[in-house]
N, CA, C, O and CB atoms as a CASP TS submission, in Angstrom:
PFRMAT TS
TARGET T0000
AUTHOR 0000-0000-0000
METHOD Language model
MODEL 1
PARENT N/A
ATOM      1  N   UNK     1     -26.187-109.132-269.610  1.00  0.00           N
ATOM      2  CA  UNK     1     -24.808-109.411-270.015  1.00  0.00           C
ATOM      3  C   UNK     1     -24.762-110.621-270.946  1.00  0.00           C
ATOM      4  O   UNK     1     -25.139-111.737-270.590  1.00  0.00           O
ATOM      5  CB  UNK     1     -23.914-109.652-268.776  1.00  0.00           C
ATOM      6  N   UNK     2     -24.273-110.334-272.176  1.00  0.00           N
ATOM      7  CA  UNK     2     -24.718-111.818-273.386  1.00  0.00           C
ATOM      8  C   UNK     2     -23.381-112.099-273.290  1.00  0.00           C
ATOM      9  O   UNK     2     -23.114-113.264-273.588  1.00  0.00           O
ATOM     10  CB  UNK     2     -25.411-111.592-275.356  1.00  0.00           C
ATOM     11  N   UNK     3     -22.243-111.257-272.898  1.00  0.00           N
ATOM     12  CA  UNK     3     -20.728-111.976-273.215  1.00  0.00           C
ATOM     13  C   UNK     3     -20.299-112.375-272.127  1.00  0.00           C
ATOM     14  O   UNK     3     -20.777-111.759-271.175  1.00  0.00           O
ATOM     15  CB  UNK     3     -19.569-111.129-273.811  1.00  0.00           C
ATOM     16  N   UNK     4     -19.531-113.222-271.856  1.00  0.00           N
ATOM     17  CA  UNK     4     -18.761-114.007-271.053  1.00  0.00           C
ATOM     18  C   UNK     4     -17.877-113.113-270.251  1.00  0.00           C
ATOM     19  O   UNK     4     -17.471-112.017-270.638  1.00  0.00           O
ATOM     20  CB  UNK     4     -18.017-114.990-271.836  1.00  0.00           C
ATOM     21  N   UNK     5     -17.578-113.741-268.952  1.00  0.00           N
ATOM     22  CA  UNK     5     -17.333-112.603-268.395  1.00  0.00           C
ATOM     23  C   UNK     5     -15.961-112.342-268.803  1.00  0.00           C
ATOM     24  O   UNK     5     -15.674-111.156-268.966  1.00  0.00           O
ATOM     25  CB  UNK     5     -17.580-112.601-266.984  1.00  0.00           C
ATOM     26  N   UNK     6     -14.689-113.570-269.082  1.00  0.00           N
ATOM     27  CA  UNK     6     -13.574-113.347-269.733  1.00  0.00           C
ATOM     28  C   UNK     6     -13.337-112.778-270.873  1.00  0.00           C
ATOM     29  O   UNK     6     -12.222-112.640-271.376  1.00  0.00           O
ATOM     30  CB  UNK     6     -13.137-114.179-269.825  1.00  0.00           C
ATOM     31  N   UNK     7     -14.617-112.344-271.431  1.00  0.00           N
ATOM     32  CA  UNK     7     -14.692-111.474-272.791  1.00  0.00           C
ATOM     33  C   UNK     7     -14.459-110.042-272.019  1.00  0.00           C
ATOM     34  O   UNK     7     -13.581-109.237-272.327  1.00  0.00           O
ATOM     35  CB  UNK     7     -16.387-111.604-273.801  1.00  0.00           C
ATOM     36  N   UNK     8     -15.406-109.878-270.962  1.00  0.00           N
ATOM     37  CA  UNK     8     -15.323-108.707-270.600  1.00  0.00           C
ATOM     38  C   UNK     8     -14.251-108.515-269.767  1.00  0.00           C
ATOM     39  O   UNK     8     -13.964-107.375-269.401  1.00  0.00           O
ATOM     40  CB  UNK     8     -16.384-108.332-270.122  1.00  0.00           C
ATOM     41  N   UNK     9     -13.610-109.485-269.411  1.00  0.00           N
ATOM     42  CA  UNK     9     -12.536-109.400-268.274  1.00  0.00           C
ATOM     43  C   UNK     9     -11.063-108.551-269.284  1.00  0.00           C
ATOM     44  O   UNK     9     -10.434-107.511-269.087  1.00  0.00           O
ATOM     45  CB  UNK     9     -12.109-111.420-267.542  1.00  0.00           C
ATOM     46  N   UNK    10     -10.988-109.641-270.389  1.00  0.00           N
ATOM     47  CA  UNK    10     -10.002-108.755-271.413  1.00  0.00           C
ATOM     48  C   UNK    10     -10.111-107.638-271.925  1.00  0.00           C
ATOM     49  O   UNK    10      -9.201-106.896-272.295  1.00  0.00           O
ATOM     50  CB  UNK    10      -9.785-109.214-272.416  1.00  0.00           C
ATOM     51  N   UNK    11     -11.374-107.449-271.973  1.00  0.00           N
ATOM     52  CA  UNK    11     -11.679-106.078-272.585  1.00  0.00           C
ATOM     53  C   UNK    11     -11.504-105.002-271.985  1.00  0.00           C
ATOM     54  O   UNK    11     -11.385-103.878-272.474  1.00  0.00           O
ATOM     55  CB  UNK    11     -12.810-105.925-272.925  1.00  0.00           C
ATOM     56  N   UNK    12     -11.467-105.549-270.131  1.00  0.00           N
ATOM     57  CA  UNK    12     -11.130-103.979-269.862  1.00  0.00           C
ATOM     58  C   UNK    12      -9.447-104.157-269.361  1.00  0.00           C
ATOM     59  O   UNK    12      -8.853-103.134-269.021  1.00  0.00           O
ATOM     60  CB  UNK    12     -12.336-103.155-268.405  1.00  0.00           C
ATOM     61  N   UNK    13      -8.812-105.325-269.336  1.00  0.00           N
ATOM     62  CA  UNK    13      -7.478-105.236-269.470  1.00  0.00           C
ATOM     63  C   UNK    13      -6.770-104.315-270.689  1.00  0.00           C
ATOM     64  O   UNK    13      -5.923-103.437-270.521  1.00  0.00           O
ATOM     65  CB  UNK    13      -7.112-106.577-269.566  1.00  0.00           C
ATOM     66  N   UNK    14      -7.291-104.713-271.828  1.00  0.00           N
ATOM     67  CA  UNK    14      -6.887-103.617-273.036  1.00  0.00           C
ATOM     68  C   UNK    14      -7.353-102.364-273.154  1.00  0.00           C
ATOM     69  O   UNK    14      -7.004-101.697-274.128  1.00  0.00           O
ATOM     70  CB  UNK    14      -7.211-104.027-274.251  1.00  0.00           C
ATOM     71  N   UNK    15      -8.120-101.893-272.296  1.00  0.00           N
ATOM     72  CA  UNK    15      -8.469-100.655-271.902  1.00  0.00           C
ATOM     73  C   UNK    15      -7.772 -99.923-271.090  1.00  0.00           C
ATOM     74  O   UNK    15      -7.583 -98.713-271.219  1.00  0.00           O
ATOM     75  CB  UNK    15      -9.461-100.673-271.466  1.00  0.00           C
ATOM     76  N   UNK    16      -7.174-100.941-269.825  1.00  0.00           N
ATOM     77  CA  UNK    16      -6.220-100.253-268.995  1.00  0.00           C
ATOM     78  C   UNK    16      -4.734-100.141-269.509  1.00  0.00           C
ATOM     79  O   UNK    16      -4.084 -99.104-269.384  1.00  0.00           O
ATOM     80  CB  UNK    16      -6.222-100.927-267.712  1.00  0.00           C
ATOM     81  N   UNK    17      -4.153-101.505-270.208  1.00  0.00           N
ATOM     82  CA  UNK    17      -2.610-101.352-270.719  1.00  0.00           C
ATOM     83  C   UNK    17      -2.699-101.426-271.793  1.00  0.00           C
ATOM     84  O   UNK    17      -3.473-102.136-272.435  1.00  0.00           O
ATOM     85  CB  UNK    17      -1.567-102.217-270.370  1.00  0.00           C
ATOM     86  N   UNK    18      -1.397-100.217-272.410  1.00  0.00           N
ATOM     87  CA  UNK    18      -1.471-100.543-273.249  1.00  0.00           C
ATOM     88  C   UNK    18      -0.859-101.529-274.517  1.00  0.00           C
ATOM     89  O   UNK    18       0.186-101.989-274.057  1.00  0.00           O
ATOM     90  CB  UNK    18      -1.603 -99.841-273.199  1.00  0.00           C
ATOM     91  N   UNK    19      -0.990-101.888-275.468  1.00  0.00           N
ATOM     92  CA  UNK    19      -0.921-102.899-276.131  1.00  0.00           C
ATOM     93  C   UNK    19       0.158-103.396-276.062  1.00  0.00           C
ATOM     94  O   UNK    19       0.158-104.626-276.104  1.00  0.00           O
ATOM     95  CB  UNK    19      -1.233-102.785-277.160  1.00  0.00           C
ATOM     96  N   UNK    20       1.785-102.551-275.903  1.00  0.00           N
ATOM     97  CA  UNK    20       2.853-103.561-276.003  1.00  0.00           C
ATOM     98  C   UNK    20       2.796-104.587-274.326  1.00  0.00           C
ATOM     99  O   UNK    20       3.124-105.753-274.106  1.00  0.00           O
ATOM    100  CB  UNK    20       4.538-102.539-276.294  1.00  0.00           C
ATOM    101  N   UNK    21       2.280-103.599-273.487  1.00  0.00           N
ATOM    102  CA  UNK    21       2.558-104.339-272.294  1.00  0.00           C
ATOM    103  C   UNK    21       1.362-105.662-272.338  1.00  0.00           C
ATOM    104  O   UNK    21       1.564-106.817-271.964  1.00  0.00           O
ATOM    105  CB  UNK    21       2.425-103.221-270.863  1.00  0.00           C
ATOM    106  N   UNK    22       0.457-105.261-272.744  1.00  0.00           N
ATOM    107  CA  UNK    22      -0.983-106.497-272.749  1.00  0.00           C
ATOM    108  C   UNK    22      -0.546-107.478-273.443  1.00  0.00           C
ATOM    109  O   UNK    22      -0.928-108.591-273.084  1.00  0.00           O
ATOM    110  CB  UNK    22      -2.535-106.086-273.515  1.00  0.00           C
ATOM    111  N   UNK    23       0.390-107.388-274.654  1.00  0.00           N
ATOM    112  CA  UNK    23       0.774-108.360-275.539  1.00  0.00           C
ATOM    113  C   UNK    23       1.477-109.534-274.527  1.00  0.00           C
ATOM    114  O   UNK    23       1.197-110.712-274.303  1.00  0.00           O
ATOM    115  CB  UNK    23       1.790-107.688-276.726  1.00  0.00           C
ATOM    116  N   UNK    24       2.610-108.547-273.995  1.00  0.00           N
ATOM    117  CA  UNK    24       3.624-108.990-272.810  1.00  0.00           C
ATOM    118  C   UNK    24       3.168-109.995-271.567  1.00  0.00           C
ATOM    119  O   UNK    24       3.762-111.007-271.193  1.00  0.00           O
ATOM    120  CB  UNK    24       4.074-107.650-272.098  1.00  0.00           C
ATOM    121  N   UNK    25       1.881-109.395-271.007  1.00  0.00           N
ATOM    122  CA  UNK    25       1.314-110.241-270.021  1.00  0.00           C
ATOM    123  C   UNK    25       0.005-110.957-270.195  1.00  0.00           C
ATOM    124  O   UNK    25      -0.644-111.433-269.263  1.00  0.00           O
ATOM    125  CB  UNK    25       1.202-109.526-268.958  1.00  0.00           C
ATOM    126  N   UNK    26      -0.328-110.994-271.452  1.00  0.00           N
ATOM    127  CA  UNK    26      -1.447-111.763-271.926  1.00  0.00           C
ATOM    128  C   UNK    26      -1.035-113.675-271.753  1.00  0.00           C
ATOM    129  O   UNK    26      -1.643-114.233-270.839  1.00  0.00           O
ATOM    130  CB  UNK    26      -1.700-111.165-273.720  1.00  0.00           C
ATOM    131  N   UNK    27      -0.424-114.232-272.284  1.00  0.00           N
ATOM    132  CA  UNK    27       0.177-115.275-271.982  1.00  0.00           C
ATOM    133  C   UNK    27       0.299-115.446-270.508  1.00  0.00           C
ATOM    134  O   UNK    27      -0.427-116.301-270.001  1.00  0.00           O
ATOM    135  CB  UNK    27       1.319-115.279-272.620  1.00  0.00           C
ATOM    136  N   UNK    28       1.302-114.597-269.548  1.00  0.00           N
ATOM    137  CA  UNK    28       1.273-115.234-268.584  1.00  0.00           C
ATOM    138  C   UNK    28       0.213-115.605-267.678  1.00  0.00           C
ATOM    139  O   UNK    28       0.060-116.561-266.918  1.00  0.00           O
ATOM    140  CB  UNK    28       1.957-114.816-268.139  1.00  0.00           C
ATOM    141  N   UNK    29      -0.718-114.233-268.064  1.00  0.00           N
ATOM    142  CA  UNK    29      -2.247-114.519-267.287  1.00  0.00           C
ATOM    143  C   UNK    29      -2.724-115.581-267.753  1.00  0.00           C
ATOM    144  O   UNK    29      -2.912-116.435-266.886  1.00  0.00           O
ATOM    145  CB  UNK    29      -3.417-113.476-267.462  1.00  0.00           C
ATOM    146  N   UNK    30      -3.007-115.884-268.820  1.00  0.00           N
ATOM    147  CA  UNK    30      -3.661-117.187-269.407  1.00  0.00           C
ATOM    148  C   UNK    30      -3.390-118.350-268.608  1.00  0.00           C
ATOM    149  O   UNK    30      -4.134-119.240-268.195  1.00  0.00           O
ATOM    150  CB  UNK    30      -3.174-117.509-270.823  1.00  0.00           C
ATOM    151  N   UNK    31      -1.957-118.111-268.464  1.00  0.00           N
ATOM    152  CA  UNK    31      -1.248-119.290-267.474  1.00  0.00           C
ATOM    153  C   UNK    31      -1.724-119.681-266.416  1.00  0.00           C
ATOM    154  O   UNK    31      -2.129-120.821-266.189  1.00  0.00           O
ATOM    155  CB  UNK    31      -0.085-119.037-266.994  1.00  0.00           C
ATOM    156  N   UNK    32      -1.712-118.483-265.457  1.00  0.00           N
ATOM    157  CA  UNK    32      -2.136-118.485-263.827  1.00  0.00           C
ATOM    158  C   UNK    32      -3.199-118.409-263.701  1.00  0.00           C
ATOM    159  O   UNK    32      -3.552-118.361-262.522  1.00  0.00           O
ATOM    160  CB  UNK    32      -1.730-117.550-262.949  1.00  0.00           C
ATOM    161  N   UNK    33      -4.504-118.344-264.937  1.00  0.00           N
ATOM    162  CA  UNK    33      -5.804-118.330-264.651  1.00  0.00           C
ATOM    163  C   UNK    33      -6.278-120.225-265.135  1.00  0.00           C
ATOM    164  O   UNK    33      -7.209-120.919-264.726  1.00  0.00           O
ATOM    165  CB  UNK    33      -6.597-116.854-265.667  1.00  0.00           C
ATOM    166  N   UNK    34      -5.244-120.514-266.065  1.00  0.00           N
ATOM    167  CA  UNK    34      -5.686-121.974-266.271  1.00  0.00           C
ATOM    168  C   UNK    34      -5.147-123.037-265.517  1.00  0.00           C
ATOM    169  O   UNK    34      -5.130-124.201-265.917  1.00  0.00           O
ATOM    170  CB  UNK    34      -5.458-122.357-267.528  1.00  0.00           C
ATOM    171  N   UNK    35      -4.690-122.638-264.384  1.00  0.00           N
ATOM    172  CA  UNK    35      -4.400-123.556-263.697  1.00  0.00           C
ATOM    173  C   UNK    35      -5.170-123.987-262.373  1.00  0.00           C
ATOM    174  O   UNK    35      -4.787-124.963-261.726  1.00  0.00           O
ATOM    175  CB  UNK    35      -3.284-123.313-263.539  1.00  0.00           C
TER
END
């Protein structure tokens, strides 16, 4: 595995939703994962 796992973590988020909703909850995850 050479990529990070948050590379792969998004990657299969945009695999499961699609783009208007990922757009939608991309930010808030960012949120609740950087805290």
């Amino acid at each position: 595995m050479g990529k990070c796992p948050m590379e792969e973590f998004y990657n299969q988020i945009q695999q499961w939703l699609d783009p208007v909703k990922h757009a939608r909850m991309l930010p808030e995850m960012a949120e609740k994962m950087s805290n």
